[in-house]
C-alpha positions in Angstrom: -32.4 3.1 15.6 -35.3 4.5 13.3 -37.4 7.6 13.1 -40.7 8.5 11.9 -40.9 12.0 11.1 -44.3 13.7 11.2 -44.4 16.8 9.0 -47.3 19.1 9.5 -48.8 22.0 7.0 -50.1 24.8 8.6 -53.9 24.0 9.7 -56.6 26.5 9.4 -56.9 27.2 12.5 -53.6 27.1 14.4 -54.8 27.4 18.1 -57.5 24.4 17.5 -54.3 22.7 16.0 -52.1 23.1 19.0 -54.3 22.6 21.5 -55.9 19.1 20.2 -52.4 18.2 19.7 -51.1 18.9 23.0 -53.9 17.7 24.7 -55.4 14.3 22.5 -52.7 13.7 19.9 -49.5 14.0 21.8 -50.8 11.4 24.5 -51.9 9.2 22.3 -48.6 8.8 20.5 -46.9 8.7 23.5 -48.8 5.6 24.3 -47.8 4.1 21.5 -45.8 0.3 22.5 -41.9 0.3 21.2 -41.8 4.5 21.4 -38.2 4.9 22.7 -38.5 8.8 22.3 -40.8 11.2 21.5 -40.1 14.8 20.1 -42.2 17.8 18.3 -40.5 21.0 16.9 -41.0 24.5 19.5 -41.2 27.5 17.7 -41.2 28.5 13.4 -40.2 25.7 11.3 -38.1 27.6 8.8 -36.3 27.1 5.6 -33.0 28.5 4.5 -34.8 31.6 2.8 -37.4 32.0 5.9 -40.7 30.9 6.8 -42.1 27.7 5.6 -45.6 26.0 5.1 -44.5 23.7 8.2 -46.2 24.5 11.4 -44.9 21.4 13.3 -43.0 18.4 12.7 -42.7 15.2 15.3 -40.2 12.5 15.5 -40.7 9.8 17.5 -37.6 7.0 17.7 -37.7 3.1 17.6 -35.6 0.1 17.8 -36.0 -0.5 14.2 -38.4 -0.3 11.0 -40.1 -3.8 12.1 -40.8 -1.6 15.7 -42.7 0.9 13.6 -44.5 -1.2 11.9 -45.4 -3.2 14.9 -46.4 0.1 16.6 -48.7 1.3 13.7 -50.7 -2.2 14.0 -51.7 -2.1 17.9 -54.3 -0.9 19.3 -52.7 2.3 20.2 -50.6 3.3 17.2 -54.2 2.9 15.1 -55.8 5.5 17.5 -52.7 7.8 16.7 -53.3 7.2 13.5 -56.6 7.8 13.3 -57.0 11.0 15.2 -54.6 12.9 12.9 -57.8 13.6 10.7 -59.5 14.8 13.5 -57.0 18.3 13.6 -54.6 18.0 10.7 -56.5 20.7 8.4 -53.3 21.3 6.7 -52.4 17.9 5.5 -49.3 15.8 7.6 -46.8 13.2 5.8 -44.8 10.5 7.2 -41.1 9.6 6.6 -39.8 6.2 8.2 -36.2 5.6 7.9 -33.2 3.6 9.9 -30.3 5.5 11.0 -26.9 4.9 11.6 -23.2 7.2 12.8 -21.7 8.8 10.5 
């Protein structure tokens, strides 16, 4: 299995933020080919001392690394990618990883 984890800053304008992202981004992403699951954080991203500059992070699941990569190169995961500038105020950075039990 492998992630990509989404990390969000806080945009300047939070609402515009959620609601593009509920309504444009999410379904977008959700289109993507290879997308085995699909989830975004509810509620304050903290840290252990409190709040954080994190407004919302999204991991969506894959077979494997090569699936990610496949995914980012249709047609689909290049209009994901290319909205994120479109509402992302605050900045957003990727982490792509395999996983395995522990």
């Amino acid at each position: 299995m492998a992630q990509l984890v989404v990390t969000y800053r806080t945009p300047t304008d939070i609402a515009a933020f959620d609601a593009h992202y509920r309504d444009v981004h999410a379904p977008l992403a959700k289109a993507i080919p290879g997308l085995r699951r699909f989830e975004v954080t509810e509620g304050p991203v903290l840290t252990p001392e409190g709040p954080s500059d994190v407004h919302l992070i999204a991991t969506l699941y894959f077979d494997g690394l090569g699936d990610i990569a496949a995914a980012f190169a249709s047609l689909q995961g290049q209009a994901a990618a290319g909205d994120v500038a479109n509402f992302a105020t605050g900045g957003a950075s990727m982490l792509m990883f395999e996983t395995r039990e522990a």
